[in-house]
C-alpha positions in Angstrom: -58.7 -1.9 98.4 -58.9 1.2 96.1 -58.1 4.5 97.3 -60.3 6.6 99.2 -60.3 9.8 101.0 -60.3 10.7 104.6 -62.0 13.9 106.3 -60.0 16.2 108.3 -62.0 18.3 110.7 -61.9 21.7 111.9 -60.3 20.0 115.3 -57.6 18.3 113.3 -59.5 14.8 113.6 -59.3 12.5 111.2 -62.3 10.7 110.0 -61.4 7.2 108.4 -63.7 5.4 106.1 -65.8 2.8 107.5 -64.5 0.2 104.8 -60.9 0.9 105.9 -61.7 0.3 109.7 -63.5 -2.6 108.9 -60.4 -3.8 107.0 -58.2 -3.4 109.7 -60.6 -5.5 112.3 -62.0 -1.8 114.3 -58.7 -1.3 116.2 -59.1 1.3 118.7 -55.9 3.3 118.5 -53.1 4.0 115.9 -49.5 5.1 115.8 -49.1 8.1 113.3 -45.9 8.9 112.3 -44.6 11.7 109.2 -42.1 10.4 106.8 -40.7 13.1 104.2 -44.2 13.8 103.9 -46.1 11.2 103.8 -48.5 10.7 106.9 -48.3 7.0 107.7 -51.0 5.3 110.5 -51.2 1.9 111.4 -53.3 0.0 114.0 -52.0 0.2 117.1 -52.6 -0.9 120.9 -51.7 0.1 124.1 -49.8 -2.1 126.2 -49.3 -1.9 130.0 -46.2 -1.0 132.3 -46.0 -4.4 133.2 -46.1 -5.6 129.3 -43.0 -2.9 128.8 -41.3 -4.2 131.7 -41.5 -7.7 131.1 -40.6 -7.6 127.0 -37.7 -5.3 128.5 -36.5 -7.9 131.0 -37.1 -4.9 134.1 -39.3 -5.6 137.1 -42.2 -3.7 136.6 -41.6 -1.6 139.9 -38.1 -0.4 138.7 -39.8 0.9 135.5 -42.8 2.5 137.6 -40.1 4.2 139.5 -38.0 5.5 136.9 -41.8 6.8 135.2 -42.3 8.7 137.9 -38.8 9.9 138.6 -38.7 11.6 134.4 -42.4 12.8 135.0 -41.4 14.9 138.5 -38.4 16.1 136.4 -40.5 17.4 133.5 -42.9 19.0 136.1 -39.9 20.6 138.1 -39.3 22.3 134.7 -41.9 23.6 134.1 -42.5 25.6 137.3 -42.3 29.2 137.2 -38.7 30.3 138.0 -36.7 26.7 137.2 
Protein backbone atom coordinates (compact mmCIF):
# COMPACT_ATOMS: atom_id res chain seq x y z
CA UNK A 1 0.00 0.00 0.00
CA UNK A 2 1.50 3.44 -1.04
CA UNK A 3 1.64 6.17 1.32
CA UNK A 4 -1.04 8.34 2.07
CA UNK A 5 -1.95 11.10 4.34
CA UNK A 6 -4.15 11.37 7.38
CA UNK A 7 -6.26 14.54 8.56
CA UNK A 8 -5.85 15.92 11.89
CA UNK A 9 -8.74 17.93 13.14
CA UNK A 10 -9.07 20.98 15.09
CA UNK A 11 -10.07 18.43 18.09
CA UNK A 12 -6.91 16.50 17.71
CA UNK A 13 -8.83 13.55 15.80
CA UNK A 14 -7.38 11.65 13.46
CA UNK A 15 -9.08 10.85 10.34
CA UNK A 16 -7.65 7.56 8.62
CA UNK A 17 -8.16 6.80 5.01
CA UNK A 18 -10.87 4.53 4.14
CA UNK A 19 -8.34 2.25 2.13
CA UNK A 20 -6.18 1.84 5.24
CA UNK A 21 -9.18 0.79 7.54
CA UNK A 22 -10.36 -1.39 5.02
CA UNK A 23 -6.84 -2.96 5.04
CA UNK A 24 -6.75 -3.56 8.47
CA UNK A 25 -10.43 -5.38 8.52
CA UNK A 26 -12.41 -1.88 10.25
CA UNK A 27 -10.96 -2.53 13.76
CA UNK A 28 -12.69 -0.35 16.22
CA UNK A 29 -9.88 0.79 18.47
CA UNK A 30 -6.05 1.30 18.23
CA UNK A 31 -3.13 1.52 20.61
CA UNK A 32 -1.01 4.70 19.80
CA UNK A 33 2.14 4.96 21.12
CA UNK A 34 5.32 7.89 20.29
CA UNK A 35 8.66 6.43 19.55
CA UNK A 36 11.56 9.16 19.06
CA UNK A 37 9.08 10.73 17.03
CA UNK A 38 7.46 8.71 15.14
CA UNK A 39 3.58 8.22 15.94
CA UNK A 40 3.01 4.49 15.72
CA UNK A 41 -0.92 2.97 15.75
CA UNK A 42 -1.93 -0.36 15.35
CA UNK A 43 -5.34 -2.16 15.54
CA UNK A 44 -6.22 -2.81 18.78
CA UNK A 45 -9.18 -4.39 21.06
CA UNK A 46 -10.41 -4.22 24.27
CA UNK A 47 -10.39 -7.06 26.38
CA UNK A 48 -12.33 -7.69 29.63
CA UNK A 49 -11.28 -7.95 33.39
CA UNK A 50 -11.90 -11.42 33.25
CA UNK A 51 -9.64 -11.88 29.94
CA UNK A 52 -6.72 -9.94 32.08
CA UNK A 53 -7.28 -12.03 34.95
CA UNK A 54 -7.39 -15.26 33.34
CA UNK A 55 -4.10 -14.69 30.81
CA UNK A 56 -2.58 -13.39 34.26
CA UNK A 57 -3.42 -16.57 36.17
CA UNK A 58 -5.59 -14.07 39.00
CA UNK A 59 -9.24 -14.81 39.78
CA UNK A 60 -11.07 -12.18 38.29
CA UNK A 61 -12.43 -10.88 41.77
CA UNK A 62 -8.82 -10.36 43.18
CA UNK A 63 -8.16 -8.14 40.15
CA UNK A 64 -11.62 -6.28 40.44
CA UNK A 65 -10.62 -5.67 43.90
CA UNK A 66 -7.24 -4.37 43.47
CA UNK A 67 -9.09 -2.04 40.37
CA UNK A 68 -10.97 -0.57 42.68
CA UNK A 69 -8.60 -0.27 45.55
CA UNK A 70 -5.76 1.96 42.90
CA UNK A 71 -8.95 3.87 41.51
CA UNK A 72 -10.12 5.07 45.39
CA UNK A 73 -6.46 5.85 45.89
CA UNK A 74 -6.15 8.11 42.85
CA UNK A 75 -9.57 9.79 43.86
CA UNK A 76 -8.32 10.24 47.59
CA UNK A 77 -5.59 12.37 45.77
CA UNK A 78 -7.15 14.29 44.17
CA UNK A 79 -9.46 15.75 46.79
CA UNK A 80 -8.95 19.18 47.90
CA UNK A 81 -6.61 19.28 50.85
CA UNK A 82 -4.76 15.50 50.43
Amino acid sequence: MPVTLAKLTSKNQLTLPKRVVEELDYPSHFEVTVLKGTLILWPGRIVSLERQAEAAGIPPKVLRRAVHLVEAEKAAKLKPGS
